[in-house]
PDB file of N, H, CA, C and O in Angstrom:
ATOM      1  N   UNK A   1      88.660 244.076 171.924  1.00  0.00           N
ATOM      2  CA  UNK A   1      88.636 243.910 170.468  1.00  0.00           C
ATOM      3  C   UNK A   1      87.239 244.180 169.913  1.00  0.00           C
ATOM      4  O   UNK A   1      86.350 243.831 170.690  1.00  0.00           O
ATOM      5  N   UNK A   2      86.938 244.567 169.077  1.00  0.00           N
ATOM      6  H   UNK A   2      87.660 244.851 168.446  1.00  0.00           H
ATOM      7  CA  UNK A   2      85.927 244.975 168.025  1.00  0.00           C
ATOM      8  C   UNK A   2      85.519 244.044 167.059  1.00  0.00           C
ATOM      9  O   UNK A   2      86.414 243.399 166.512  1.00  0.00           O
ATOM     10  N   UNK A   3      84.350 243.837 166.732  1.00  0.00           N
ATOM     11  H   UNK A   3      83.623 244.361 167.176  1.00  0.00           H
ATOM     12  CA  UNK A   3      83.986 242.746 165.671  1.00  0.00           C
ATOM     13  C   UNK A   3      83.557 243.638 164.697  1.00  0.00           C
ATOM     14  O   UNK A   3      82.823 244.626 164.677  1.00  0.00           O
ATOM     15  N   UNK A   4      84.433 242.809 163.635  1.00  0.00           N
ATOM     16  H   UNK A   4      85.028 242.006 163.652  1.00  0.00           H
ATOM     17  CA  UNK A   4      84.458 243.473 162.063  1.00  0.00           C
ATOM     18  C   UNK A   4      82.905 243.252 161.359  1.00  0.00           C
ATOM     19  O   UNK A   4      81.914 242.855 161.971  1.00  0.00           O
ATOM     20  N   UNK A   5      82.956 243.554 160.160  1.00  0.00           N
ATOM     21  H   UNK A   5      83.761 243.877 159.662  1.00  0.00           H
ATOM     22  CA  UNK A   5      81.503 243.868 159.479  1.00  0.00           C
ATOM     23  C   UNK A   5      81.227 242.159 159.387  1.00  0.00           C
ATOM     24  O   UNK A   5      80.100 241.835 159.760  1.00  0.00           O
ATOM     25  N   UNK A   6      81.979 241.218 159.009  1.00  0.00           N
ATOM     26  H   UNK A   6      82.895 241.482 158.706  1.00  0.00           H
ATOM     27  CA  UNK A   6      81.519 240.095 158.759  1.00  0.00           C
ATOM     28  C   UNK A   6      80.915 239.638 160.020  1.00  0.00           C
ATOM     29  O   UNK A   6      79.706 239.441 160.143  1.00  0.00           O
ATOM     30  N   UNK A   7      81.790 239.472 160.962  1.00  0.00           N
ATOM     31  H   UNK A   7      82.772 239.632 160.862  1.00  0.00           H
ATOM     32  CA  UNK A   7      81.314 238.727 162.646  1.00  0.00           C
ATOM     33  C   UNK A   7      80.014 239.725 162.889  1.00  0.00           C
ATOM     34  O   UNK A   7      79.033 239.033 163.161  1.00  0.00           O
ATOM     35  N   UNK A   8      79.861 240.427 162.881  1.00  0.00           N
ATOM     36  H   UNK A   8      80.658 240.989 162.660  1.00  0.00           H
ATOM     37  CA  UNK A   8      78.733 241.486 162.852  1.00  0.00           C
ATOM     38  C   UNK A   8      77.342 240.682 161.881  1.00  0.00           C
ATOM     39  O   UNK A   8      76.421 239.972 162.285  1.00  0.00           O
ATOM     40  N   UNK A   9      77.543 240.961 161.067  1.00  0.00           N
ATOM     41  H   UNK A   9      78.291 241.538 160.739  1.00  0.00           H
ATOM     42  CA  UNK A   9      76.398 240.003 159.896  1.00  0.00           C
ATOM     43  C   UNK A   9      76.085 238.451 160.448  1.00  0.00           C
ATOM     44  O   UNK A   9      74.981 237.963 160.692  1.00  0.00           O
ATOM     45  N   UNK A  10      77.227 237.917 160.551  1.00  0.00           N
ATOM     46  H   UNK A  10      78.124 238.313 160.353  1.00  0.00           H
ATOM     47  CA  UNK A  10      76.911 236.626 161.166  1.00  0.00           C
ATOM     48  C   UNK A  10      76.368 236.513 162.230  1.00  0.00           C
ATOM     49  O   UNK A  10      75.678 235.494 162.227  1.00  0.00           O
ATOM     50  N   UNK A  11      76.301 237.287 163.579  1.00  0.00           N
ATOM     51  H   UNK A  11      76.862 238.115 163.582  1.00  0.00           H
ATOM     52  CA  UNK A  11      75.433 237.813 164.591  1.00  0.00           C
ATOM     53  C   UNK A  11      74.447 238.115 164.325  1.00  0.00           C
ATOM     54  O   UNK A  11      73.627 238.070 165.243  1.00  0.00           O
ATOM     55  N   UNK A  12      73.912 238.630 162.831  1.00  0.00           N
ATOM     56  H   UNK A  12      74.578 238.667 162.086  1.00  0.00           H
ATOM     57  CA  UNK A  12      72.604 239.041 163.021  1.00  0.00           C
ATOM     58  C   UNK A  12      71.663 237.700 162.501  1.00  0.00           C
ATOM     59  O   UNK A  12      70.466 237.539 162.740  1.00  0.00           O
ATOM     60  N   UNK A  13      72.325 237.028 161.924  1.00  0.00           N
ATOM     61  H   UNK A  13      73.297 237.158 161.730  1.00  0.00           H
ATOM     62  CA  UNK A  13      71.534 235.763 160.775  1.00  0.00           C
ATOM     63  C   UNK A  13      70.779 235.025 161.772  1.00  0.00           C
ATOM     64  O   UNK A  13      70.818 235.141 162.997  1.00  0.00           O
ATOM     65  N   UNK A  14      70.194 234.371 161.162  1.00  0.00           N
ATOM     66  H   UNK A  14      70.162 234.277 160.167  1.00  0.00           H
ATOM     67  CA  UNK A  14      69.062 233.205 161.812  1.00  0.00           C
ATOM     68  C   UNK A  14      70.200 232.518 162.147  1.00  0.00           C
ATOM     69  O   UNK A  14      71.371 232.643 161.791  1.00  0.00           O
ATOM     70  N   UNK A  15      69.420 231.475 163.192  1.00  0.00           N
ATOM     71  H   UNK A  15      68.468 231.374 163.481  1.00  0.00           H
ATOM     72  CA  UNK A  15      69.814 230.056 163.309  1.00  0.00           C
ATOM     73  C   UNK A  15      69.241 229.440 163.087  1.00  0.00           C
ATOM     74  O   UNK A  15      68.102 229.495 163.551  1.00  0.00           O
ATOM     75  N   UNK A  16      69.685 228.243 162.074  1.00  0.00           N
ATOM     76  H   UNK A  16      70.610 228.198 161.697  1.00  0.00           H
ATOM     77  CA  UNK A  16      68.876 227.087 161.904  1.00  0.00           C
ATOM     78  C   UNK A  16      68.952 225.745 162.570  1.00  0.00           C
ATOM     79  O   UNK A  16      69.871 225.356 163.290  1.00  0.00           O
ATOM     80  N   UNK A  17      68.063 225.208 162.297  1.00  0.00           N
ATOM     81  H   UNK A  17      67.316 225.525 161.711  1.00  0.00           H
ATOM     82  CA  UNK A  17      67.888 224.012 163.402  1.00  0.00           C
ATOM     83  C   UNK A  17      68.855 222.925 163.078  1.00  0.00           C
ATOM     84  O   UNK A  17      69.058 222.091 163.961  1.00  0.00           O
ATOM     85  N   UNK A  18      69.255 222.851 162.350  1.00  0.00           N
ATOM     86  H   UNK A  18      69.090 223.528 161.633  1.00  0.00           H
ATOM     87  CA  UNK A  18      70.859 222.280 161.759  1.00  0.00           C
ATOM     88  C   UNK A  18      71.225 222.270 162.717  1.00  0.00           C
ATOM     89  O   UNK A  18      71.026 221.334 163.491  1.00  0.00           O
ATOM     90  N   UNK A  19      72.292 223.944 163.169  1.00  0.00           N
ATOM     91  H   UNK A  19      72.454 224.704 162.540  1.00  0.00           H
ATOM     92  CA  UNK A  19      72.929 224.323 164.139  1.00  0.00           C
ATOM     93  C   UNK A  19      72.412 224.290 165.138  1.00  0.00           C
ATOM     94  O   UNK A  19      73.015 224.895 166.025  1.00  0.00           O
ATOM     95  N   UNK A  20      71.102 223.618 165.536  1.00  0.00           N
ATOM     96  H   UNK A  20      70.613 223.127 164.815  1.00  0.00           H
ATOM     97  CA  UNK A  20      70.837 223.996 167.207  1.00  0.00           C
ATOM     98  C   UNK A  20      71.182 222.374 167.068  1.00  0.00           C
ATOM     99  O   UNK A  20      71.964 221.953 167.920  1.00  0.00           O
ATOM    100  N   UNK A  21      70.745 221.523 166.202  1.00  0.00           N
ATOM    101  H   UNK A  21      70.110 221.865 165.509  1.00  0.00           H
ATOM    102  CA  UNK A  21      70.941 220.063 166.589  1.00  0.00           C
ATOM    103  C   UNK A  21      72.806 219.946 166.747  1.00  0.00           C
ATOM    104  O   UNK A  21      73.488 219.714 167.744  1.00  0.00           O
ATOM    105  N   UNK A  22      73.053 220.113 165.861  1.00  0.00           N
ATOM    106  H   UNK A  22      72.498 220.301 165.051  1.00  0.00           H
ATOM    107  CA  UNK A  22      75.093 219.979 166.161  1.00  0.00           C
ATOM    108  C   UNK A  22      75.261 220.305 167.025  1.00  0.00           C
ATOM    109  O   UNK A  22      75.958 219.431 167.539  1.00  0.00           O
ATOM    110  N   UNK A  23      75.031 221.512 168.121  1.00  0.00           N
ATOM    111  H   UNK A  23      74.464 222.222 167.704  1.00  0.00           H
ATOM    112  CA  UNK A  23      75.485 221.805 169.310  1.00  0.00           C
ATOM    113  C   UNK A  23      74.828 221.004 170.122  1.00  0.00           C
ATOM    114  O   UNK A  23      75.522 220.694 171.091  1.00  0.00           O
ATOM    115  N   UNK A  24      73.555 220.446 170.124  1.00  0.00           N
ATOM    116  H   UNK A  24      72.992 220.698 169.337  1.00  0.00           H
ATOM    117  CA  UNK A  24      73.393 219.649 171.270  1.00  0.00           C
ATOM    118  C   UNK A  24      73.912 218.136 171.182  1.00  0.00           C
ATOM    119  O   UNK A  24      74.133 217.304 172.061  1.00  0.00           O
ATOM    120  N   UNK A  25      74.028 218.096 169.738  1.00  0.00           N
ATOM    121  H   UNK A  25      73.849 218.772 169.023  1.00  0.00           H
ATOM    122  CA  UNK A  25      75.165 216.677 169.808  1.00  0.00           C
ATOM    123  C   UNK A  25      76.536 216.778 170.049  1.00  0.00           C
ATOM    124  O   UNK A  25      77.106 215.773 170.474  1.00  0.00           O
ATOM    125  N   UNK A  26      77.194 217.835 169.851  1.00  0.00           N
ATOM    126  H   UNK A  26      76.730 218.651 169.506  1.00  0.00           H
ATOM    127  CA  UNK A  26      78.382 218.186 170.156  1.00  0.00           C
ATOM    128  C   UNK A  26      78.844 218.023 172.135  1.00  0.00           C
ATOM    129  O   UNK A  26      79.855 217.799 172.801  1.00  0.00           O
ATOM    130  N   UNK A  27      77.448 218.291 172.370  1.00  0.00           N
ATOM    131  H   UNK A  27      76.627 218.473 171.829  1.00  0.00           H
ATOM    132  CA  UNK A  27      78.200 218.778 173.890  1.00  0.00           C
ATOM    133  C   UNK A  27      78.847 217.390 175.026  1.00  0.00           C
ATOM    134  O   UNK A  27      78.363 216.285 174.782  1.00  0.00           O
ATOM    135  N   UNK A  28      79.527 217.437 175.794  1.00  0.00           N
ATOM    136  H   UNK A  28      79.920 218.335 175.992  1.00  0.00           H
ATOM    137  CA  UNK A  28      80.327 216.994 176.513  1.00  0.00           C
ATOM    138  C   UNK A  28      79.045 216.138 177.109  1.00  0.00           C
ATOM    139  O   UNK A  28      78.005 216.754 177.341  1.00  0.00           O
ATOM    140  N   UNK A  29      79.117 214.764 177.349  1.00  0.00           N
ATOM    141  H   UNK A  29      79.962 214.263 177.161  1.00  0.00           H
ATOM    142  CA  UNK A  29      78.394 214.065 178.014  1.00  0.00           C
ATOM    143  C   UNK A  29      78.749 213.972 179.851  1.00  0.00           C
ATOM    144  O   UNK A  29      79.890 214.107 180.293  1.00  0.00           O
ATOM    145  N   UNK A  30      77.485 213.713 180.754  1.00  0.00           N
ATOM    146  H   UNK A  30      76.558 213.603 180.395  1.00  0.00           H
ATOM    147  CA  UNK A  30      77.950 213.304 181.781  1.00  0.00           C
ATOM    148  C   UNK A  30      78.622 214.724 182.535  1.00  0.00           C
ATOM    149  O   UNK A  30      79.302 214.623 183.556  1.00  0.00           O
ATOM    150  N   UNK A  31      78.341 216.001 181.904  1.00  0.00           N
ATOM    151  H   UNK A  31      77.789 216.084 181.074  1.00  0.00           H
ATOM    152  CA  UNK A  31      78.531 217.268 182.192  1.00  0.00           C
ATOM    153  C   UNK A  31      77.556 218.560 182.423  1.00  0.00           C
ATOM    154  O   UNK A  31      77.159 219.159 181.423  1.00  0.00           O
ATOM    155  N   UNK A  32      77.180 218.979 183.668  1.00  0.00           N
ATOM    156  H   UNK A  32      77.502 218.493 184.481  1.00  0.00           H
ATOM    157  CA  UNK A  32      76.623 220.184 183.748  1.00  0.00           C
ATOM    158  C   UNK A  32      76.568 220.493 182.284  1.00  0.00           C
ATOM    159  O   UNK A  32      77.595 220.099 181.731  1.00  0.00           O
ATOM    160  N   UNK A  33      75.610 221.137 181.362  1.00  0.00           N
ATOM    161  H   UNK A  33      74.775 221.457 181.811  1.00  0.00           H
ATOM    162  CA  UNK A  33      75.907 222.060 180.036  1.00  0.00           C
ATOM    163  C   UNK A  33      75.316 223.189 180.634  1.00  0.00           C
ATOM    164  O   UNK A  33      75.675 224.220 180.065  1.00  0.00           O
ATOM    165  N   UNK A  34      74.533 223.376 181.583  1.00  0.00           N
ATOM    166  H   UNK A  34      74.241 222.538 182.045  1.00  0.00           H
ATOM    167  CA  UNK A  34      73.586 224.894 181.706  1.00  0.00           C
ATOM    168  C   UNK A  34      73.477 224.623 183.090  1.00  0.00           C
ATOM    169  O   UNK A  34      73.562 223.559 183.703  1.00  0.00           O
ATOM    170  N   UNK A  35      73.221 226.080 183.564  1.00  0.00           N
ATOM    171  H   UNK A  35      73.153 226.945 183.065  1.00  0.00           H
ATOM    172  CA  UNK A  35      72.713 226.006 184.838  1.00  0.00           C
ATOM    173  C   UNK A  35      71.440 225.744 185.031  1.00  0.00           C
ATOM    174  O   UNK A  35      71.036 226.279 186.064  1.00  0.00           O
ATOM    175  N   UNK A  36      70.701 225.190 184.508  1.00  0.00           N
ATOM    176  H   UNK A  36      71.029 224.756 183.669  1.00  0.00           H
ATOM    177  CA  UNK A  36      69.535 224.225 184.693  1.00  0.00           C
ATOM    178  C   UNK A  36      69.777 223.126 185.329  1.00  0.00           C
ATOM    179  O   UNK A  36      68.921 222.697 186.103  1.00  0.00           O
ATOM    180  N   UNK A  37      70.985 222.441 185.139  1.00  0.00           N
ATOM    181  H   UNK A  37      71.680 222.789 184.510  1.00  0.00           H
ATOM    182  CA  UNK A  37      71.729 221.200 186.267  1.00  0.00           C
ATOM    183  C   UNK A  37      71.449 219.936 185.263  1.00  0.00           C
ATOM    184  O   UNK A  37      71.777 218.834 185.703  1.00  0.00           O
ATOM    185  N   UNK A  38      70.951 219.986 184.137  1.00  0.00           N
ATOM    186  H   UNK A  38      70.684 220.881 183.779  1.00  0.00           H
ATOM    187  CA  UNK A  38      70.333 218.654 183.161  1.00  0.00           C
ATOM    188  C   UNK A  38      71.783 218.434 182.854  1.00  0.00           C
ATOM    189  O   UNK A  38      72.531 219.351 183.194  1.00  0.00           O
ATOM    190  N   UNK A  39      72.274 217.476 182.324  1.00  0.00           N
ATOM    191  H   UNK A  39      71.666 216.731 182.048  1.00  0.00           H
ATOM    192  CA  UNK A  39      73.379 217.147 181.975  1.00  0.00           C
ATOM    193  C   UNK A  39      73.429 216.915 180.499  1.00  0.00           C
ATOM    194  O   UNK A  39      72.455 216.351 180.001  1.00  0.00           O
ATOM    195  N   UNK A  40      74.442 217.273 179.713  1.00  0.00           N
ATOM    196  H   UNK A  40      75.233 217.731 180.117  1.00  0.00           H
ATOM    197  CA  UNK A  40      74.601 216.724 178.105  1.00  0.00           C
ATOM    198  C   UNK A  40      73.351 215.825 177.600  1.00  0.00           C
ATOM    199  O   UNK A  40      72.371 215.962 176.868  1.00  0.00           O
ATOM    200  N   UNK A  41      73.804 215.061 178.219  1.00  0.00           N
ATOM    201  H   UNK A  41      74.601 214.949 178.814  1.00  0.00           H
ATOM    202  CA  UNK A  41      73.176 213.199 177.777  1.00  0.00           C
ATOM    203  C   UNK A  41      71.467 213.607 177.574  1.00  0.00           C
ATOM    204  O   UNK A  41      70.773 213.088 176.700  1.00  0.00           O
ATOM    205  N   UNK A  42      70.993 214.575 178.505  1.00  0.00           N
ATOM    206  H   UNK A  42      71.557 214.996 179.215  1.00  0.00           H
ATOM    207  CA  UNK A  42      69.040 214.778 178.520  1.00  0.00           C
ATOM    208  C   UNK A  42      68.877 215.124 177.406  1.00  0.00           C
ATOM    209  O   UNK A  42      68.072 214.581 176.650  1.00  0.00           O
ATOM    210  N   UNK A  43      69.930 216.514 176.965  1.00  0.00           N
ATOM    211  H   UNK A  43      70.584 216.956 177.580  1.00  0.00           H
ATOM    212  CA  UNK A  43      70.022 217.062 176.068  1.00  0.00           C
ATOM    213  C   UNK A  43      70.236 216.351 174.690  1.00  0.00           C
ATOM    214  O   UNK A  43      69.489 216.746 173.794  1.00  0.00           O
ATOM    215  N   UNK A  44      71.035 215.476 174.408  1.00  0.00           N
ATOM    216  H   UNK A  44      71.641 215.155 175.135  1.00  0.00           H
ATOM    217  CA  UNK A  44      71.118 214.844 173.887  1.00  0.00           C
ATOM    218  C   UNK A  44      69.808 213.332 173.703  1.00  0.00           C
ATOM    219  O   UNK A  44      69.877 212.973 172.527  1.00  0.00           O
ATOM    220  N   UNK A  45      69.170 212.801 174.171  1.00  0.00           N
ATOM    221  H   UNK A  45      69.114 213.093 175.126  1.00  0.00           H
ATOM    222  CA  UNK A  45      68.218 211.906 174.514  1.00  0.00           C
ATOM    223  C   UNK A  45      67.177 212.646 173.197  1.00  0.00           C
ATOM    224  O   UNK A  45      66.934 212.191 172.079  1.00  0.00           O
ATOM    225  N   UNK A  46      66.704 213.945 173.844  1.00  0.00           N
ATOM    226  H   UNK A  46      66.901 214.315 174.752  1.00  0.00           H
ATOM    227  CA  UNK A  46      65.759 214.336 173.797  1.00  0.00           C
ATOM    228  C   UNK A  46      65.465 215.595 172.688  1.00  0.00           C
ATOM    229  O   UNK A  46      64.531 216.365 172.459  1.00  0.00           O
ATOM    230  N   UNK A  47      67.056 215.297 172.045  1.00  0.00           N
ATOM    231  H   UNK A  47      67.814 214.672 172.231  1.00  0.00           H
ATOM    232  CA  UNK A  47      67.200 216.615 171.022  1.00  0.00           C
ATOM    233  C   UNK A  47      65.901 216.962 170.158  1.00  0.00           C
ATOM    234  O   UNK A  47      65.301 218.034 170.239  1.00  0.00           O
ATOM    235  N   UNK A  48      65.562 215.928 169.339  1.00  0.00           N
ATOM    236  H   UNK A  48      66.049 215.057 169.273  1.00  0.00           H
ATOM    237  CA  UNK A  48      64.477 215.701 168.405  1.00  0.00           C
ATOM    238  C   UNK A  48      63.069 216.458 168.644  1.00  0.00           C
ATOM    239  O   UNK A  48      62.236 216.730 167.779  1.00  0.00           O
ATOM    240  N   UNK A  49      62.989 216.796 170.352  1.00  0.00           N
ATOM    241  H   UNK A  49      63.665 216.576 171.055  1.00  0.00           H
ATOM    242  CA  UNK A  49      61.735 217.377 170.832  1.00  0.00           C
ATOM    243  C   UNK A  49      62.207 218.888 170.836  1.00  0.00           C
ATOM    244  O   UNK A  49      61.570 219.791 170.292  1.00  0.00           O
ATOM    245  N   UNK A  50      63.542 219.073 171.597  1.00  0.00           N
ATOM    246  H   UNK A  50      64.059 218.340 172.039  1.00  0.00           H
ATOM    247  CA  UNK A  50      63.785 219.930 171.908  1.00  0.00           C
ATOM    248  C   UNK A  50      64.283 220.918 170.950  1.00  0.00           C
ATOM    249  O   UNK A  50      64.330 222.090 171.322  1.00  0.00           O
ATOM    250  N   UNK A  51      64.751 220.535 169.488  1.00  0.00           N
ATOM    251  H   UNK A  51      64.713 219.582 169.186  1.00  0.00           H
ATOM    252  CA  UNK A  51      64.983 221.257 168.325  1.00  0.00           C
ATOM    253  C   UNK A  51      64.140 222.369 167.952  1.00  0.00           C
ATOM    254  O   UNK A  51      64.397 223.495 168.377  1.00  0.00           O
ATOM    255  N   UNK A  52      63.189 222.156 167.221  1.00  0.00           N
ATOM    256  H   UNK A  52      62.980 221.241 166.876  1.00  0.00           H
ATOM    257  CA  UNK A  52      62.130 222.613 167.185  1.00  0.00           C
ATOM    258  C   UNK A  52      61.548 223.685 168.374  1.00  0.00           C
ATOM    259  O   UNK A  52      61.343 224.881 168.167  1.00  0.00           O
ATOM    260  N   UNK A  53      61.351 223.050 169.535  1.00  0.00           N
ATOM    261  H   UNK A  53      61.517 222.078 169.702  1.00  0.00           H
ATOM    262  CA  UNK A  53      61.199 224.569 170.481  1.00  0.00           C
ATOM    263  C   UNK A  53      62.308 225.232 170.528  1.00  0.00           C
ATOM    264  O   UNK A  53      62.069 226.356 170.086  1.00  0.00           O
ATOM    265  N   UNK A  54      63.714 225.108 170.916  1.00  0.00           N
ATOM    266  H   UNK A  54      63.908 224.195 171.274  1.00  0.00           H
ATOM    267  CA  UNK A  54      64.199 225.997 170.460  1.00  0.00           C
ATOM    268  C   UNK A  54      64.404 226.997 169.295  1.00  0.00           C
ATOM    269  O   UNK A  54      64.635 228.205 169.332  1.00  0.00           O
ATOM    270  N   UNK A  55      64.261 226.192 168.303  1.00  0.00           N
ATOM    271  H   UNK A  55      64.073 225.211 168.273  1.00  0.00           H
ATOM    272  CA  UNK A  55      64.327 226.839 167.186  1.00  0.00           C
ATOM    273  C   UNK A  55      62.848 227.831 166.887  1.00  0.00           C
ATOM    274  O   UNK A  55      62.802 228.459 165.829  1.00  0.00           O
ATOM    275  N   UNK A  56      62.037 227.893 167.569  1.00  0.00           N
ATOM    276  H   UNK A  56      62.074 227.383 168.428  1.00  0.00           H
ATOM    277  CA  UNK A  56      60.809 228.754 167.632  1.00  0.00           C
ATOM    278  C   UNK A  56      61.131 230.045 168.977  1.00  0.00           C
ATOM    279  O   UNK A  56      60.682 231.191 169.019  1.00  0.00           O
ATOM    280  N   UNK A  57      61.910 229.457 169.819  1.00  0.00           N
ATOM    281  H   UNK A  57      62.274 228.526 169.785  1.00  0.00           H
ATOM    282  CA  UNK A  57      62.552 230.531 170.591  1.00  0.00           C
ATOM    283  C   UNK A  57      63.361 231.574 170.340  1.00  0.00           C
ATOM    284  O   UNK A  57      63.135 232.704 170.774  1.00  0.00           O
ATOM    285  N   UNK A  58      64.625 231.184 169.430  1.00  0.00           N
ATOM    286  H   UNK A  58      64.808 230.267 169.077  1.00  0.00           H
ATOM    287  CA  UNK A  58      65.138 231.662 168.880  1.00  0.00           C
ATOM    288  C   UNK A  58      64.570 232.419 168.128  1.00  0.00           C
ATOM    289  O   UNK A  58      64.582 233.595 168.489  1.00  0.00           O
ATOM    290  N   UNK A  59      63.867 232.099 166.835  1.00  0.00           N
ATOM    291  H   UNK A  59      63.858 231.143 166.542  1.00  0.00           H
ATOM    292  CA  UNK A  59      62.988 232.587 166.109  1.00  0.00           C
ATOM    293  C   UNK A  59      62.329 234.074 167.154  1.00  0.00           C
ATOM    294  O   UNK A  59      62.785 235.113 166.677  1.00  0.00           O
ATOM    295  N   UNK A  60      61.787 234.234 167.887  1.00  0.00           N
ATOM    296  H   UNK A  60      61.416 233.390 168.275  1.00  0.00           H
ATOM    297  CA  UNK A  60      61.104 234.618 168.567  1.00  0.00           C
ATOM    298  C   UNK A  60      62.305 236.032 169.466  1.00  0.00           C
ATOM    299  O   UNK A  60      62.080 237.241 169.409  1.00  0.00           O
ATOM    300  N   UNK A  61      63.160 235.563 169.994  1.00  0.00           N
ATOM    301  H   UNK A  61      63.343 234.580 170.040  1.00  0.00           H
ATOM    302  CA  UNK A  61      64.425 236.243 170.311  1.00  0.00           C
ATOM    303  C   UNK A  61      64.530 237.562 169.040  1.00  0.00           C
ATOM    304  O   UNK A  61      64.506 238.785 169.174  1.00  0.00           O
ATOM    305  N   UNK A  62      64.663 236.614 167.694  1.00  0.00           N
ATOM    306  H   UNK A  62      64.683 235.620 167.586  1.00  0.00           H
ATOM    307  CA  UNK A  62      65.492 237.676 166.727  1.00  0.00           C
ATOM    308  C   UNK A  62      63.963 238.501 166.450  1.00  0.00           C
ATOM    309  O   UNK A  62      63.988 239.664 166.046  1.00  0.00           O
ATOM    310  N   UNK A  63      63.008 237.986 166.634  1.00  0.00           N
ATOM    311  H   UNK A  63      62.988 237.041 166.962  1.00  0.00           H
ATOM    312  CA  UNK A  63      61.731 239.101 166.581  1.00  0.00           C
ATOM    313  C   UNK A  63      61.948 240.213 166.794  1.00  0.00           C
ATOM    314  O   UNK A  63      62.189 241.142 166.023  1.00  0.00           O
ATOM    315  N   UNK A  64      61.820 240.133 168.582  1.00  0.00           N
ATOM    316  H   UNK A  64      61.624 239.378 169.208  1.00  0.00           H
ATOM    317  CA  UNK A  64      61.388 241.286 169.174  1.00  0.00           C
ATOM    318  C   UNK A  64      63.227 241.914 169.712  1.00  0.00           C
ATOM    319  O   UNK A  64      63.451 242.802 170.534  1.00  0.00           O
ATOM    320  N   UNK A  65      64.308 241.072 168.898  1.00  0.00           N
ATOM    321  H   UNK A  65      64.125 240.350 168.231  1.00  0.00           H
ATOM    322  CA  UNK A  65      65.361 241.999 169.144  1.00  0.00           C
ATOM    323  C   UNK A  65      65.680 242.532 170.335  1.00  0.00           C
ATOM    324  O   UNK A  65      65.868 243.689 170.710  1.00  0.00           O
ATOM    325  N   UNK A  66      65.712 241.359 170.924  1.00  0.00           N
ATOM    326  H   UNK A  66      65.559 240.419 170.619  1.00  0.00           H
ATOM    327  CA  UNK A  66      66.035 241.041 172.672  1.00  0.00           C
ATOM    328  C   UNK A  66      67.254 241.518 172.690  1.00  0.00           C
ATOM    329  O   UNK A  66      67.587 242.508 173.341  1.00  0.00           O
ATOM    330  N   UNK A  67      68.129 240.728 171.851  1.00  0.00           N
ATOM    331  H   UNK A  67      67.858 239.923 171.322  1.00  0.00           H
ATOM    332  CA  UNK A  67      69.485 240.726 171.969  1.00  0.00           C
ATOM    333  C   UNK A  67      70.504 242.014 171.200  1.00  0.00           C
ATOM    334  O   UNK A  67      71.721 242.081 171.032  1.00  0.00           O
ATOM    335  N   UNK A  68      69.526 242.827 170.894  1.00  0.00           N
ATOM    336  H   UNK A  68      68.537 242.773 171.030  1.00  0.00           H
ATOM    337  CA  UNK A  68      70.063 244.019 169.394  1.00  0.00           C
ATOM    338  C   UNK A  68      70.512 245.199 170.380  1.00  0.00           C
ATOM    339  O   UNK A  68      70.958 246.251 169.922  1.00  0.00           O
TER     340      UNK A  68
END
C-alpha cells in the first residue's frame, strides 16, 4: 500500500514533546519496550529527563534528514 499526500505530510512534521511524553506514558509496564532491555516503568520513572533529550534528537534527525 502507498501513503497518500496527508500520511505523507504528517511524516514530515515535527514532533513535539507532548507526543514523545504520551508515548512514554502510554507504554506497557513491566515490558521489554526497546532492545536496550530497560523496561516501560525506567522509561516511565524518568520521562521528565528523558523528554527533552529526545526531543533534541529528534530535532536533530529531521535536520540532517536521516530518515528522508
Amino acid at each position: 500500500p502507498r501513503l497518500n499526500h496527508e500520511e505523507i505530510k504528517n511524516l514530515h512534521r515535527s514532533i513535539t514533546s507532548k507526543e514523545i511524553e504520551s508515548v512514554i506514558k502510554s507504554l506497557l509496564s513491566k515490558k521489554n519496550s526497546v532492545p536496550d532491555g530497560f523496561t516501560a516503568e525506567i522509561y516511565q520513572i524518568f520521562f521528565k529527563n528523558l523528554t527533552p533529550i529526545l526531543f533534541k534528537l529528534f530535532q536533530k534527525i529531521k535536520q540532517k534528514e536521516i530518515f528522508d
